[in-house]
Each structure stands twice: as structure tokens, then as C-alpha cells.
PyMOL commands that place a pseudoatom at each C-alpha (Angstrom):
pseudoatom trace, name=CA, resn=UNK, resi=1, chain=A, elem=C, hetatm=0, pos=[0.000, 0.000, 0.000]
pseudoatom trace, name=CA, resn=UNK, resi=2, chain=A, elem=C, hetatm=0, pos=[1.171, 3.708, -0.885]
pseudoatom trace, name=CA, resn=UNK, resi=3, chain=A, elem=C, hetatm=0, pos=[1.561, 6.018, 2.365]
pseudoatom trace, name=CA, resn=UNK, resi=4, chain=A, elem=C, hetatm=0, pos=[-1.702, 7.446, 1.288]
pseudoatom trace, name=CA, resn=UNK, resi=5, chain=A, elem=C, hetatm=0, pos=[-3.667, 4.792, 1.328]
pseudoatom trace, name=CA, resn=UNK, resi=6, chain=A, elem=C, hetatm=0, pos=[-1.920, 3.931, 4.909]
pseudoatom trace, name=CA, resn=UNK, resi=7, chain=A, elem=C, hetatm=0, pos=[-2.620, 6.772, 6.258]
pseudoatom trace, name=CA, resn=UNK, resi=8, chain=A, elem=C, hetatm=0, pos=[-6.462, 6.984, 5.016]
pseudoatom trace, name=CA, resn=UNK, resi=9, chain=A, elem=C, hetatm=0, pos=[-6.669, 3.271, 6.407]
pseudoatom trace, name=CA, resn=UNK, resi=10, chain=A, elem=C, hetatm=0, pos=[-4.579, 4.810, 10.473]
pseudoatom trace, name=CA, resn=UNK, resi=11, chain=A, elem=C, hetatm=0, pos=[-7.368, 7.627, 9.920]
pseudoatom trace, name=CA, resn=UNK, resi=12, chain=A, elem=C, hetatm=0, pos=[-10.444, 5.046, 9.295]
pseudoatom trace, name=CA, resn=UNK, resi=13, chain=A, elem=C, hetatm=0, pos=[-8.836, 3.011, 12.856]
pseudoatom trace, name=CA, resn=UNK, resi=14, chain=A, elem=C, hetatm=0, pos=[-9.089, 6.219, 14.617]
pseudoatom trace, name=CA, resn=UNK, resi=15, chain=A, elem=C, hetatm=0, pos=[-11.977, 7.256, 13.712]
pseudoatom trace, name=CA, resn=UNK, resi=16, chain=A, elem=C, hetatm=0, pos=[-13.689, 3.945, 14.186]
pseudoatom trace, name=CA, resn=UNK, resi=17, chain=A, elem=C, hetatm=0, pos=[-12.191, 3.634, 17.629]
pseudoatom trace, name=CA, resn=UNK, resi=18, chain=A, elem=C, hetatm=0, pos=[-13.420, 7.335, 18.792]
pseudoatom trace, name=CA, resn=UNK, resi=19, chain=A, elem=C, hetatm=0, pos=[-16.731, 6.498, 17.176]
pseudoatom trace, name=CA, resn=UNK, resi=20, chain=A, elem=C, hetatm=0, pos=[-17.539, 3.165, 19.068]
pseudoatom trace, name=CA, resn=UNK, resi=21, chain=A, elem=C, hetatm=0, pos=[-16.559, 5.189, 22.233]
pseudoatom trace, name=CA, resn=UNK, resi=22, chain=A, elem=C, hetatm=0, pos=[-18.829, 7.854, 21.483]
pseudoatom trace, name=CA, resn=UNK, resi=23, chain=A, elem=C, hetatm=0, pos=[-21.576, 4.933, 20.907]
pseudoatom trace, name=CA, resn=UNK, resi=24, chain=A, elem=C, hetatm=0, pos=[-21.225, 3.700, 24.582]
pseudoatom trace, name=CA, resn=UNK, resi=25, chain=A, elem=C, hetatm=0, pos=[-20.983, 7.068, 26.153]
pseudoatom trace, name=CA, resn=UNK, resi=26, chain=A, elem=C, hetatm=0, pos=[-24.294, 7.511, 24.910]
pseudoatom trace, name=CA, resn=UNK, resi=27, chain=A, elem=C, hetatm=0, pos=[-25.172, 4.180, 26.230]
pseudoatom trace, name=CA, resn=UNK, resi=28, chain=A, elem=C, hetatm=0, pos=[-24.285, 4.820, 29.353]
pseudoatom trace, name=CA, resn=UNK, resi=29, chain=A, elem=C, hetatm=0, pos=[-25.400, 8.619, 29.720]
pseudoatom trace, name=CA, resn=UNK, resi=30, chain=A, elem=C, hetatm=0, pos=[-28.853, 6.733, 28.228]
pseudoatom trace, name=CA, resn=UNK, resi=31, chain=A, elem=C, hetatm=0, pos=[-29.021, 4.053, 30.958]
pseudoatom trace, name=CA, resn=UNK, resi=32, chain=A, elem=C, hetatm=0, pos=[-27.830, 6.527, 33.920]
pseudoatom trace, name=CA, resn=UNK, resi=33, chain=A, elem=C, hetatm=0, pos=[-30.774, 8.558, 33.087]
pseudoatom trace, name=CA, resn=UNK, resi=34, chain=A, elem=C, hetatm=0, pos=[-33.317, 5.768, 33.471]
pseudoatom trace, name=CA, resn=UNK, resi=35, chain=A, elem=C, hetatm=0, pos=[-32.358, 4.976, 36.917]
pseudoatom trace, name=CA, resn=UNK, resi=36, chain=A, elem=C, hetatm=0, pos=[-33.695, 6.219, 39.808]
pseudoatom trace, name=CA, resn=UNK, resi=37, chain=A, elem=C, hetatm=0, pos=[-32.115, 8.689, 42.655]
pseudoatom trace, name=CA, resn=UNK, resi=38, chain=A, elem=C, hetatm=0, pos=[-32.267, 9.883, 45.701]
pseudoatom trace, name=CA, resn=UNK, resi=39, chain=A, elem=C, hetatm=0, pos=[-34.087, 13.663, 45.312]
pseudoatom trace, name=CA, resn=UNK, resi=40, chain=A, elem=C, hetatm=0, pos=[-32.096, 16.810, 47.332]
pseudoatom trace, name=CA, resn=UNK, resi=41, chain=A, elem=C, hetatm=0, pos=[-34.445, 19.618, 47.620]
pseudoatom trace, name=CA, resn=UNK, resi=42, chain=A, elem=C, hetatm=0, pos=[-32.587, 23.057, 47.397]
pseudoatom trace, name=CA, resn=UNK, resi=43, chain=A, elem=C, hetatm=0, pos=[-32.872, 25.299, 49.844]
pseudoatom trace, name=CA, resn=UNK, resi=44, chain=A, elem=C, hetatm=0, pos=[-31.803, 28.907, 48.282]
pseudoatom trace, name=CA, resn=UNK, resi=45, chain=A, elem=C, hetatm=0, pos=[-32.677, 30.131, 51.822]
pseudoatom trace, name=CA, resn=UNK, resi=46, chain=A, elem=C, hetatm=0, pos=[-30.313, 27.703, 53.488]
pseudoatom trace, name=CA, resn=UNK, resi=47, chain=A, elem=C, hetatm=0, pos=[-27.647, 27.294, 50.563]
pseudoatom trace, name=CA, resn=UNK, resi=48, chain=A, elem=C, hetatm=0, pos=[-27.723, 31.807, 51.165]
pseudoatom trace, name=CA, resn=UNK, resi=49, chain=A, elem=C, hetatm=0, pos=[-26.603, 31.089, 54.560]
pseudoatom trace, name=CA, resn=UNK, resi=50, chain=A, elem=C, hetatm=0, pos=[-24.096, 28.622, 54.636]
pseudoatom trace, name=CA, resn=UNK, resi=51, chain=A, elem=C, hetatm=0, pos=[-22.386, 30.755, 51.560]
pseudoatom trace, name=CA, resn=UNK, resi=52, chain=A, elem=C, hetatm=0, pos=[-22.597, 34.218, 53.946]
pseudoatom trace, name=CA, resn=UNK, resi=53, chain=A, elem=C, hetatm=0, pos=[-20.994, 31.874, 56.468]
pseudoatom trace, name=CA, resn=UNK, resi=54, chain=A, elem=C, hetatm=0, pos=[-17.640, 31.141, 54.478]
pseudoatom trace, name=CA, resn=UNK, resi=55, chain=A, elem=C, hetatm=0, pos=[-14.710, 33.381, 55.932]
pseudoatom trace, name=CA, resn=UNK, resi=56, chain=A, elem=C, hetatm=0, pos=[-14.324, 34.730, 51.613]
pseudoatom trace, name=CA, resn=UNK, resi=57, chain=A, elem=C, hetatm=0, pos=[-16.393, 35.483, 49.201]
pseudoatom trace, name=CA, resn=UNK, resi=58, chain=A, elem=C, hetatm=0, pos=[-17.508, 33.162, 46.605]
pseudoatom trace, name=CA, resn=UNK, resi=59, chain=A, elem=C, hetatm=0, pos=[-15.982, 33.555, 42.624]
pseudoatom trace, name=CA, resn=UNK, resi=60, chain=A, elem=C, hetatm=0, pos=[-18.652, 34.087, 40.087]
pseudoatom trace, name=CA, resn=UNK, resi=61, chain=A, elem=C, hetatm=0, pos=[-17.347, 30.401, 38.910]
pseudoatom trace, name=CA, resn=UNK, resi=62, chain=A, elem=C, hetatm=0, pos=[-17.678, 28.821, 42.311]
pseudoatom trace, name=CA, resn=UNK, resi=63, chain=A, elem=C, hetatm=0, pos=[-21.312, 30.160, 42.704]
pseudoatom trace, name=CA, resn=UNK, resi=64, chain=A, elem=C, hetatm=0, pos=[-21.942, 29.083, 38.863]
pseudoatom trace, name=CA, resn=UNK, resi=65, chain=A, elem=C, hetatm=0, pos=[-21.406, 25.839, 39.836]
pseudoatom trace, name=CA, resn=UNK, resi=66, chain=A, elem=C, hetatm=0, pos=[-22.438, 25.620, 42.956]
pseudoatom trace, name=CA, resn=UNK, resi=67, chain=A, elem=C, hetatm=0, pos=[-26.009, 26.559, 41.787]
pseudoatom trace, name=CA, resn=UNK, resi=68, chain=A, elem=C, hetatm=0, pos=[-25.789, 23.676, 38.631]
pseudoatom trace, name=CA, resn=UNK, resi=69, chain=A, elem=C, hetatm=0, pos=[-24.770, 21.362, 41.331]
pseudoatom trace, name=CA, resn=UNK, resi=70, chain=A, elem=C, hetatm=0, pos=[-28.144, 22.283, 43.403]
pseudoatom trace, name=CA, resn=UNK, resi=71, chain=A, elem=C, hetatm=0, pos=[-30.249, 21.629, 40.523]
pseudoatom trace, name=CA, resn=UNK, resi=72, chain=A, elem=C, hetatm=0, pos=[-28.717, 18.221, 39.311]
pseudoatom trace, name=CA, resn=UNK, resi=73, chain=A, elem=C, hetatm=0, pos=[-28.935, 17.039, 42.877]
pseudoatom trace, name=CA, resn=UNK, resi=74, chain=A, elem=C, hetatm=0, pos=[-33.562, 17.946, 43.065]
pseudoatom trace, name=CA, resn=UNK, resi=75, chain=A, elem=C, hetatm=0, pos=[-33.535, 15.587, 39.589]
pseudoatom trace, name=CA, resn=UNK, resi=76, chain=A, elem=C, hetatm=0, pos=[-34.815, 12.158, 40.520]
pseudoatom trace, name=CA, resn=UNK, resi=77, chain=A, elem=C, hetatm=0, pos=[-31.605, 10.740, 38.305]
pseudoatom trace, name=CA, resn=UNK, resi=78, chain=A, elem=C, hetatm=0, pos=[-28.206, 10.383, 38.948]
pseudoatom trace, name=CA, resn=UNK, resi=79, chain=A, elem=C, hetatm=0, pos=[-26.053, 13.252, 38.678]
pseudoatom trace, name=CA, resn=UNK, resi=80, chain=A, elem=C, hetatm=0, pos=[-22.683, 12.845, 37.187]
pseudoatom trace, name=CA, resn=UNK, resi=81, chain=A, elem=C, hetatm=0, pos=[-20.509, 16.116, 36.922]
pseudoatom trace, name=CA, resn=UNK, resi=82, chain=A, elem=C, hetatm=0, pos=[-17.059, 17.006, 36.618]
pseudoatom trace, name=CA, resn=UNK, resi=83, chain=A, elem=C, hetatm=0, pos=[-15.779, 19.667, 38.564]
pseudoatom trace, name=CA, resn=UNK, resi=84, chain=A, elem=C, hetatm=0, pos=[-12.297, 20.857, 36.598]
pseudoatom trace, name=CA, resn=UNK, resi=85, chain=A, elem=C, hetatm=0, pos=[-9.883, 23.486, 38.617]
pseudoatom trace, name=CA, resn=UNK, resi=86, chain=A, elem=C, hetatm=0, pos=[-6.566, 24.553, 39.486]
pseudoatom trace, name=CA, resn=UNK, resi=87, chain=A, elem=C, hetatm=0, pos=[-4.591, 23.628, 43.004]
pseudoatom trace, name=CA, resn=UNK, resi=88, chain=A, elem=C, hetatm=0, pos=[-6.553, 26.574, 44.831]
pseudoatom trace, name=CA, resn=UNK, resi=89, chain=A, elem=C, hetatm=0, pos=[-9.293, 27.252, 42.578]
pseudoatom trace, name=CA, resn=UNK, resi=90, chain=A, elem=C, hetatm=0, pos=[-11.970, 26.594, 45.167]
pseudoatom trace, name=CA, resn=UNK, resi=91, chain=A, elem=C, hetatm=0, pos=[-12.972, 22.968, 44.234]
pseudoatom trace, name=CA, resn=UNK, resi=92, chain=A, elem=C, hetatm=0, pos=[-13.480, 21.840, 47.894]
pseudoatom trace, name=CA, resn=UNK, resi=93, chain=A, elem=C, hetatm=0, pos=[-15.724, 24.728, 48.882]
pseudoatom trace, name=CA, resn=UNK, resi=94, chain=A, elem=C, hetatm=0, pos=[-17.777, 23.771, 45.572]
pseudoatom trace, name=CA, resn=UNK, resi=95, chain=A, elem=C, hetatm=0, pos=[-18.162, 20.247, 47.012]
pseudoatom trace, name=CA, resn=UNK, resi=96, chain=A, elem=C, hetatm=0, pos=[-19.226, 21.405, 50.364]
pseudoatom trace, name=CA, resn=UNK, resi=97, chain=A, elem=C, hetatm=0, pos=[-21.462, 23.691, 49.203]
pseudoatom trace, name=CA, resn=UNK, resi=98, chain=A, elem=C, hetatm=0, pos=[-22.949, 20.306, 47.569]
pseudoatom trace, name=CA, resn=UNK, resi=99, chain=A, elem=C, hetatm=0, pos=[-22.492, 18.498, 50.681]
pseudoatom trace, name=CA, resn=UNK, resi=100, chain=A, elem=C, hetatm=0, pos=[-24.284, 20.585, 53.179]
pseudoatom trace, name=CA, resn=UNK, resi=101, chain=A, elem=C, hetatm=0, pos=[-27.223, 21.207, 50.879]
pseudoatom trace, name=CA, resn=UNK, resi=102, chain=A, elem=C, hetatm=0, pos=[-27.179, 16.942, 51.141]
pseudoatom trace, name=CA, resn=UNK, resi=103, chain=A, elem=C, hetatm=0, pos=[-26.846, 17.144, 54.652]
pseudoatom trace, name=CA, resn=UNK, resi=104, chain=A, elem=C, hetatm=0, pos=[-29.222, 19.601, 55.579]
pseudoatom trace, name=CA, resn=UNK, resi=105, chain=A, elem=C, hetatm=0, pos=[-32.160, 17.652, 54.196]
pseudoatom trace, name=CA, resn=UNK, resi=106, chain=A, elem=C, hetatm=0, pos=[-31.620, 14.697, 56.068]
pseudoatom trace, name=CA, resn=UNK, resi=107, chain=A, elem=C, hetatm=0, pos=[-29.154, 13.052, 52.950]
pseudoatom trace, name=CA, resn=UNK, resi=108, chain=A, elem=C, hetatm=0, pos=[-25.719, 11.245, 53.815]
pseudoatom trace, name=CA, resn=UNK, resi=109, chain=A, elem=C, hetatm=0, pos=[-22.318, 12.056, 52.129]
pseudoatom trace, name=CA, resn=UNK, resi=110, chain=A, elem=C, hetatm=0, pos=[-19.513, 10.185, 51.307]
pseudoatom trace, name=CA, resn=UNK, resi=111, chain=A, elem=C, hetatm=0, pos=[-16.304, 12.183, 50.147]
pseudoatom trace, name=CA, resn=UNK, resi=112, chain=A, elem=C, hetatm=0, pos=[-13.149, 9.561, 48.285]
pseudoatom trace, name=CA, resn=UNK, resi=113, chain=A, elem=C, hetatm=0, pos=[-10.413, 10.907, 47.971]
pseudoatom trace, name=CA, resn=UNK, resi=114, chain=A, elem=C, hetatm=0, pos=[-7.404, 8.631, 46.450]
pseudoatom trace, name=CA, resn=UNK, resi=115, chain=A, elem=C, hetatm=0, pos=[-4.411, 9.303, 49.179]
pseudoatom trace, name=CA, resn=UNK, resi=116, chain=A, elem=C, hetatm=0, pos=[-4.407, 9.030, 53.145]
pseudoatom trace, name=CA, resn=UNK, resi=117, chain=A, elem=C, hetatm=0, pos=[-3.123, 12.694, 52.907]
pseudoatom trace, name=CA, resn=UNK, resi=118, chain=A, elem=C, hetatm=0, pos=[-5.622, 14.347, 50.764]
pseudoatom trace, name=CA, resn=UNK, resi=119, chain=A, elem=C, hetatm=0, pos=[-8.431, 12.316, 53.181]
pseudoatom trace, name=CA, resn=UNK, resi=120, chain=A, elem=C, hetatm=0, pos=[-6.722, 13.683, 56.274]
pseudoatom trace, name=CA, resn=UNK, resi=121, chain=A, elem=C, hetatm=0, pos=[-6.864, 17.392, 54.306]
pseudoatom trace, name=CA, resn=UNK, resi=122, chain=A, elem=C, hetatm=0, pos=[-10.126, 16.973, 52.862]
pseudoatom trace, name=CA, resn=UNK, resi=123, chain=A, elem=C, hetatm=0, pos=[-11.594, 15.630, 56.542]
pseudoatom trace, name=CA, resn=UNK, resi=124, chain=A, elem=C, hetatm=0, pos=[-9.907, 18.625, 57.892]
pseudoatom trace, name=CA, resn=UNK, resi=125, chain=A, elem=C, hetatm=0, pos=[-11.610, 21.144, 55.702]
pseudoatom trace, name=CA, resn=UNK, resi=126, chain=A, elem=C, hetatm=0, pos=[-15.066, 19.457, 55.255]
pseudoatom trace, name=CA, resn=UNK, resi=127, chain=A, elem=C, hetatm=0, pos=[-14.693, 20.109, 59.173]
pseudoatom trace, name=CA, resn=UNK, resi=128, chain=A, elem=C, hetatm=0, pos=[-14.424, 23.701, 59.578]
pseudoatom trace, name=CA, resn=UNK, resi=129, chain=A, elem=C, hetatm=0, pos=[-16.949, 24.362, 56.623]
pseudoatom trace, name=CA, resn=UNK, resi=130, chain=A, elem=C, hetatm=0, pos=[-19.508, 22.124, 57.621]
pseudoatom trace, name=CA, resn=UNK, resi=131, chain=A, elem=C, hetatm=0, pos=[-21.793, 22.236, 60.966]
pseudoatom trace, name=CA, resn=UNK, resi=132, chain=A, elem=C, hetatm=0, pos=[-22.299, 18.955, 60.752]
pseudoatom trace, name=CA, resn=UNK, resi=133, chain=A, elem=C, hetatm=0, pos=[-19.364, 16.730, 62.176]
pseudoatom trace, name=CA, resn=UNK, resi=134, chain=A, elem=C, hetatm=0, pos=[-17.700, 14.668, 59.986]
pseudoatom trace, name=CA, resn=UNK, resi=135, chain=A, elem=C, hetatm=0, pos=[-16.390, 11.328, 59.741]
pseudoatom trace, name=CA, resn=UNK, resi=136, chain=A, elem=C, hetatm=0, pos=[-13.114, 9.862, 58.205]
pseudoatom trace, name=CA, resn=UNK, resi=137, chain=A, elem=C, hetatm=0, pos=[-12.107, 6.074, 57.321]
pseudoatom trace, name=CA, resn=UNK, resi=138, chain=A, elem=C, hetatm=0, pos=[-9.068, 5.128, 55.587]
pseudoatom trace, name=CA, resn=UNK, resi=139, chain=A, elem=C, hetatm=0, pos=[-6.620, 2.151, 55.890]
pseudoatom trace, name=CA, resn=UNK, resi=140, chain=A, elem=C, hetatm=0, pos=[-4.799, 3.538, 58.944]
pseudoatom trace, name=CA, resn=UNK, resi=141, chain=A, elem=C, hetatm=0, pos=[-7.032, 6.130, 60.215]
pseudoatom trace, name=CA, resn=UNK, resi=142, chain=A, elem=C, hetatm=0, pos=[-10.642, 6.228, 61.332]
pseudoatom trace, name=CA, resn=UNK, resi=143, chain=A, elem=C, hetatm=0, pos=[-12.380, 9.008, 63.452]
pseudoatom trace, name=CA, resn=UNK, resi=144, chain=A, elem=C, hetatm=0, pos=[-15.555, 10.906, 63.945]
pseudoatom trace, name=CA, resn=UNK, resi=145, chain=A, elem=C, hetatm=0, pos=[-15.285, 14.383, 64.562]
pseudoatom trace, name=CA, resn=UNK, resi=146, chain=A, elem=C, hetatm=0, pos=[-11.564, 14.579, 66.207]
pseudoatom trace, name=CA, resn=UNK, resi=147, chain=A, elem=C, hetatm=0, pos=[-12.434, 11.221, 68.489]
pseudoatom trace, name=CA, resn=UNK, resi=148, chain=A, elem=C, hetatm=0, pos=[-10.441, 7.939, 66.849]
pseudoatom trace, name=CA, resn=UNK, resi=149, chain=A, elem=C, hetatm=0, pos=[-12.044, 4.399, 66.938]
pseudoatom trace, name=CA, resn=UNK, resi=150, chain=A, elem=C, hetatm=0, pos=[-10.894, 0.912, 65.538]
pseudoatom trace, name=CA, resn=UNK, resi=151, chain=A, elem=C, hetatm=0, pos=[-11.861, -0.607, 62.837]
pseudoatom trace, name=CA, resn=UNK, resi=152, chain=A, elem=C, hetatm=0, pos=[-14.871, -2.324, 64.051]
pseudoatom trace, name=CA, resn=UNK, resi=153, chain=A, elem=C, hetatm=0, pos=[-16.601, 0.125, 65.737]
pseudoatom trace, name=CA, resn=UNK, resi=154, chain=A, elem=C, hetatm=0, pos=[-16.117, 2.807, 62.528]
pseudoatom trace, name=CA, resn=UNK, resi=155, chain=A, elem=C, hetatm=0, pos=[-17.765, 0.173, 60.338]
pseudoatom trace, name=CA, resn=UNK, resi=156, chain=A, elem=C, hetatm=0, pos=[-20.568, -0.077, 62.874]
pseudoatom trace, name=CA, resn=UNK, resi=157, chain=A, elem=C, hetatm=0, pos=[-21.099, 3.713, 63.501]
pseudoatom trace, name=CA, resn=UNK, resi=158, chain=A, elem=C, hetatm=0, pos=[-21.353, 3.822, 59.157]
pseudoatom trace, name=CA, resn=UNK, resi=159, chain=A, elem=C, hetatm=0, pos=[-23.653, 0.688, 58.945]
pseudoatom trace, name=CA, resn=UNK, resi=160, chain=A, elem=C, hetatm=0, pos=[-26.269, 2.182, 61.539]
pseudoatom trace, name=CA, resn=UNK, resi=161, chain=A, elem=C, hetatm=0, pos=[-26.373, 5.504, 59.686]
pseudoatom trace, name=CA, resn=UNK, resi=162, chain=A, elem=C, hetatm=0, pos=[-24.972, 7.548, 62.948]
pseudoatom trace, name=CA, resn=UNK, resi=163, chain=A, elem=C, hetatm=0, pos=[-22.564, 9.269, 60.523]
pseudoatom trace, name=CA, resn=UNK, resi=164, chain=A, elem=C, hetatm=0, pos=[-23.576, 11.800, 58.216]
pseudoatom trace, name=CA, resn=UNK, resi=165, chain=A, elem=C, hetatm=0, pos=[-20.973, 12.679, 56.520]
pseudoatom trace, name=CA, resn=UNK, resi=166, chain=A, elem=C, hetatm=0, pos=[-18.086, 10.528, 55.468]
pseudoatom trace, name=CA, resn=UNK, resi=167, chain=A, elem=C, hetatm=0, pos=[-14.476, 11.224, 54.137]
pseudoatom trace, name=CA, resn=UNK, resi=168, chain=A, elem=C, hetatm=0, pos=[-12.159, 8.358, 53.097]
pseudoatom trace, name=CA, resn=UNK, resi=169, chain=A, elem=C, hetatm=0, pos=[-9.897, 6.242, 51.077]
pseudoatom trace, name=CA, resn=UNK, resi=170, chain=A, elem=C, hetatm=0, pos=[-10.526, 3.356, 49.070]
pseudoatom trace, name=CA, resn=UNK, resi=171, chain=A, elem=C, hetatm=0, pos=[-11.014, 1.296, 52.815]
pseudoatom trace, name=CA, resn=UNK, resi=172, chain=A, elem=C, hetatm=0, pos=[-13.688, 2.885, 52.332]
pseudoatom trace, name=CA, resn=UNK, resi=173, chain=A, elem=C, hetatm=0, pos=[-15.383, 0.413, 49.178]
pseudoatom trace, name=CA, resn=UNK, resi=174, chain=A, elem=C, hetatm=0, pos=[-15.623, -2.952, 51.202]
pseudoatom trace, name=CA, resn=UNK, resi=175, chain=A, elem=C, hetatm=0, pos=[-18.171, -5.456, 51.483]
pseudoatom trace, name=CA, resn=UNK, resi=176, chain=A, elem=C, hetatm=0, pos=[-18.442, -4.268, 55.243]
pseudoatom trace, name=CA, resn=UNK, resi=177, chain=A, elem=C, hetatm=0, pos=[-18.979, -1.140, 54.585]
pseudoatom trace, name=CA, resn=UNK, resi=178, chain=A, elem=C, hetatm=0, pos=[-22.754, -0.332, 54.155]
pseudoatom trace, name=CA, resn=UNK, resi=179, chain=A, elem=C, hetatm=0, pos=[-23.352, 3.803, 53.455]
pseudoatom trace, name=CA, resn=UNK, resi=180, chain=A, elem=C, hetatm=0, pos=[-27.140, 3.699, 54.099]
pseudoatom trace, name=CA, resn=UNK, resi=181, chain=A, elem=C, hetatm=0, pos=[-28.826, 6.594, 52.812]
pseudoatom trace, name=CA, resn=UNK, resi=182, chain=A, elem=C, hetatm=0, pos=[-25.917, 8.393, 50.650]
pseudoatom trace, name=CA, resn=UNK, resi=183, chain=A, elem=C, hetatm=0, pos=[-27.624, 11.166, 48.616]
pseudoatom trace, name=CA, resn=UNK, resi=184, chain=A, elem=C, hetatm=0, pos=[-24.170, 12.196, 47.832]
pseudoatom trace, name=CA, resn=UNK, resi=185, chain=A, elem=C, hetatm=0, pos=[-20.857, 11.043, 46.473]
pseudoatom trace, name=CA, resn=UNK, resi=186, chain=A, elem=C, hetatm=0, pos=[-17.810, 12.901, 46.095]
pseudoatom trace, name=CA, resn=UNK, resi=187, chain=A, elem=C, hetatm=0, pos=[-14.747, 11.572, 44.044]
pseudoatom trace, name=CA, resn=UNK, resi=188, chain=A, elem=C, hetatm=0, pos=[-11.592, 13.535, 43.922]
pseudoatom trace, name=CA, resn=UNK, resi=189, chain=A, elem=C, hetatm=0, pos=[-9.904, 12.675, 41.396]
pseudoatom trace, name=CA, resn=UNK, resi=190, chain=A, elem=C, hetatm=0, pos=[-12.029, 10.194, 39.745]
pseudoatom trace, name=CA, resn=UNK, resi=191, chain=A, elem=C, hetatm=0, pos=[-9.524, 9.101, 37.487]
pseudoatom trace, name=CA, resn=UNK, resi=192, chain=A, elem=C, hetatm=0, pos=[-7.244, 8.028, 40.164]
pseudoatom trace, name=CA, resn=UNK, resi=193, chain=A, elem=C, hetatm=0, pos=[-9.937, 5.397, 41.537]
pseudoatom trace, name=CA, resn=UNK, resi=194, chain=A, elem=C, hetatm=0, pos=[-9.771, 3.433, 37.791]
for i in range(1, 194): cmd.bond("trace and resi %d" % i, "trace and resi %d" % (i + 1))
show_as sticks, trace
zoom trace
């Protein structure tokens, strides 16, 4: 074959490849929005509040998609969104803008993040944003509010629902673990959890 015709043929292959993964995107997106989910009703009353509360002002970006976030999470289907931003761009006060809209109508959230570190951060933070105390799990690591407990007794405070709000690791996604009730899930840095 001339170079021409090889690459027309590398072009087709491409092509063809992107095109089949378009097909099952739309699949999927398709299928998502057939299930069912857990309905959060916004609050604009409540979601004013907690935002007046923050020690800074919001970015017109943050409250942009703070307020998309709101209205994905009152549809009765899965919400799937991804939240791009710089180190420092405000992601985390995005998500727990999310999260205490979850929490204050009675929903559960569960927050995975991919490293011990950025748990112990993110658990930190979630902390002194949200009024509701939070929880963290990982491998080494497992406390409620700033109180530690072993393994056992974590799982069991999770399974029987007394914890609202959840930050962990990849411990986390165990047959033991039950999150009863989560109207929320947070992944930072999806692509890190495969």
C-alpha cells in the first residue's frame, strides 16, 4: 500500500475507535438517566446562609457551579458532573457547598479521595466548613469528629447511619462497609480510583 492509502486506512482506525466510544458514552449517559435517585431539595434560603458563612467570598465560577450542582442534585436521576480546577481554585468549597445542601435535608455524604493525605486534608476542611461533624475512614485512620475508633466500631457507627458525613480512602469500598442513605458522592480525582 502507498503512504496514502496507509494513512487513510490509520485515519479510518481512529476514527472507528473514537466512534464506538462515542456509541457507549451515549449508552451509558442513556441508561444513567433511566435509573432512579435519591431527590435533594434546594434550599436557596439555606444554601444563602451557609455561603454568607464562608470566611471569603464566593468567585462568580464557584457560585456558577455551585447553583448547577443544586439543581442536578432535586432531579430524581443520577447526577454525574465534573468539577475541573486549578490547586486553589476553590474545588473543595464547591463540594461542600454540595455536601451541606445533602446534609441539611436529612441526605448522607460520602467524600473519596485517592491518598491518606488528601483524606486527612479533605476531613480537615469538610470540618471547619460544615456544621455537621464529619467522619473519616481510611486504611490507617478512622475518626468521627476529632475522636479515633478501631476498625470495628467505625464500620458499625457507618452501617447504623450515625454518621452523616463521610471522608475516606478506598477502605472505604468494602463489602463491610454499608453507606445507608448516601444522597451524595464525592470523588476527587475520579480518574485516580480506575
Amino acid at each position: 500500500p502507498s503512504k496514502q492509502e496507509l494513512e487513510r486506512a490509520i485515519a479510518r482506525l481512529k476514527f472507528d475507535e473514537l466512534f464506538l466510544h462515542q456509541l457507549l458514552f451515549a449508552r451509558v449517559r442513556t441508561e444513567r438517566s433511566q435509573r432512579n435517585a435519591y431527590s435533594i431539595v434546594f434550599d436557596q434560603l439555606f444554601l444563602q446562609t451557609f455561603v454568607q458563612s464562608l470566611p471569603f467570598d464566593l468567585t462568580l465560577a464557584q457560585r456558577k457551579a455551585i447553583w448547577e450542582i443544586v439543581q442536578d442534585l432535586e432531579k430524581d436521576h443520577p447526577m454525574n458532573r465534573l468539577l475541573e480546577g486549578d490547586v486553589g481554585s476553590g474545588k473543595t468549597v464547591v463540594a461542600a457547598a454540595a455536601a451541606a445542601s445533602a446534609l441539611h435535608t436529612g441526605g448522607r455524604v460520602a467524600y473519596l479521595a485517592p491518598t491518606e493525605i488528601l483524606a486527612v486534608q479533605q476531613h480537615a476542611a469538610l470540618g471547619r466548613l460544615l456544621s455537621d461533624p464529619v467522619g473519616m475512614f481510611t486504611r490507617s485512620q478512622r475518626k468521627f469528629r476529632e475522636e479515633s475508633f478501631s476498625k470495628s466500631e467505625m464500620v458499625r457507627k457507618i452501617n447504623a447511619g450515625e454518621i452523616s458525613c463521610l471522608v475516606g480512602t478506598h477502605a472505604l469500598l468494602q463489602d463491610q462497609v454499608n453507606l445507608p442513605g448516601v444522597g451524595l458522592v464525592i470523588v476527587d480525582e475520579q480518574h485516580r480510583f480506575g
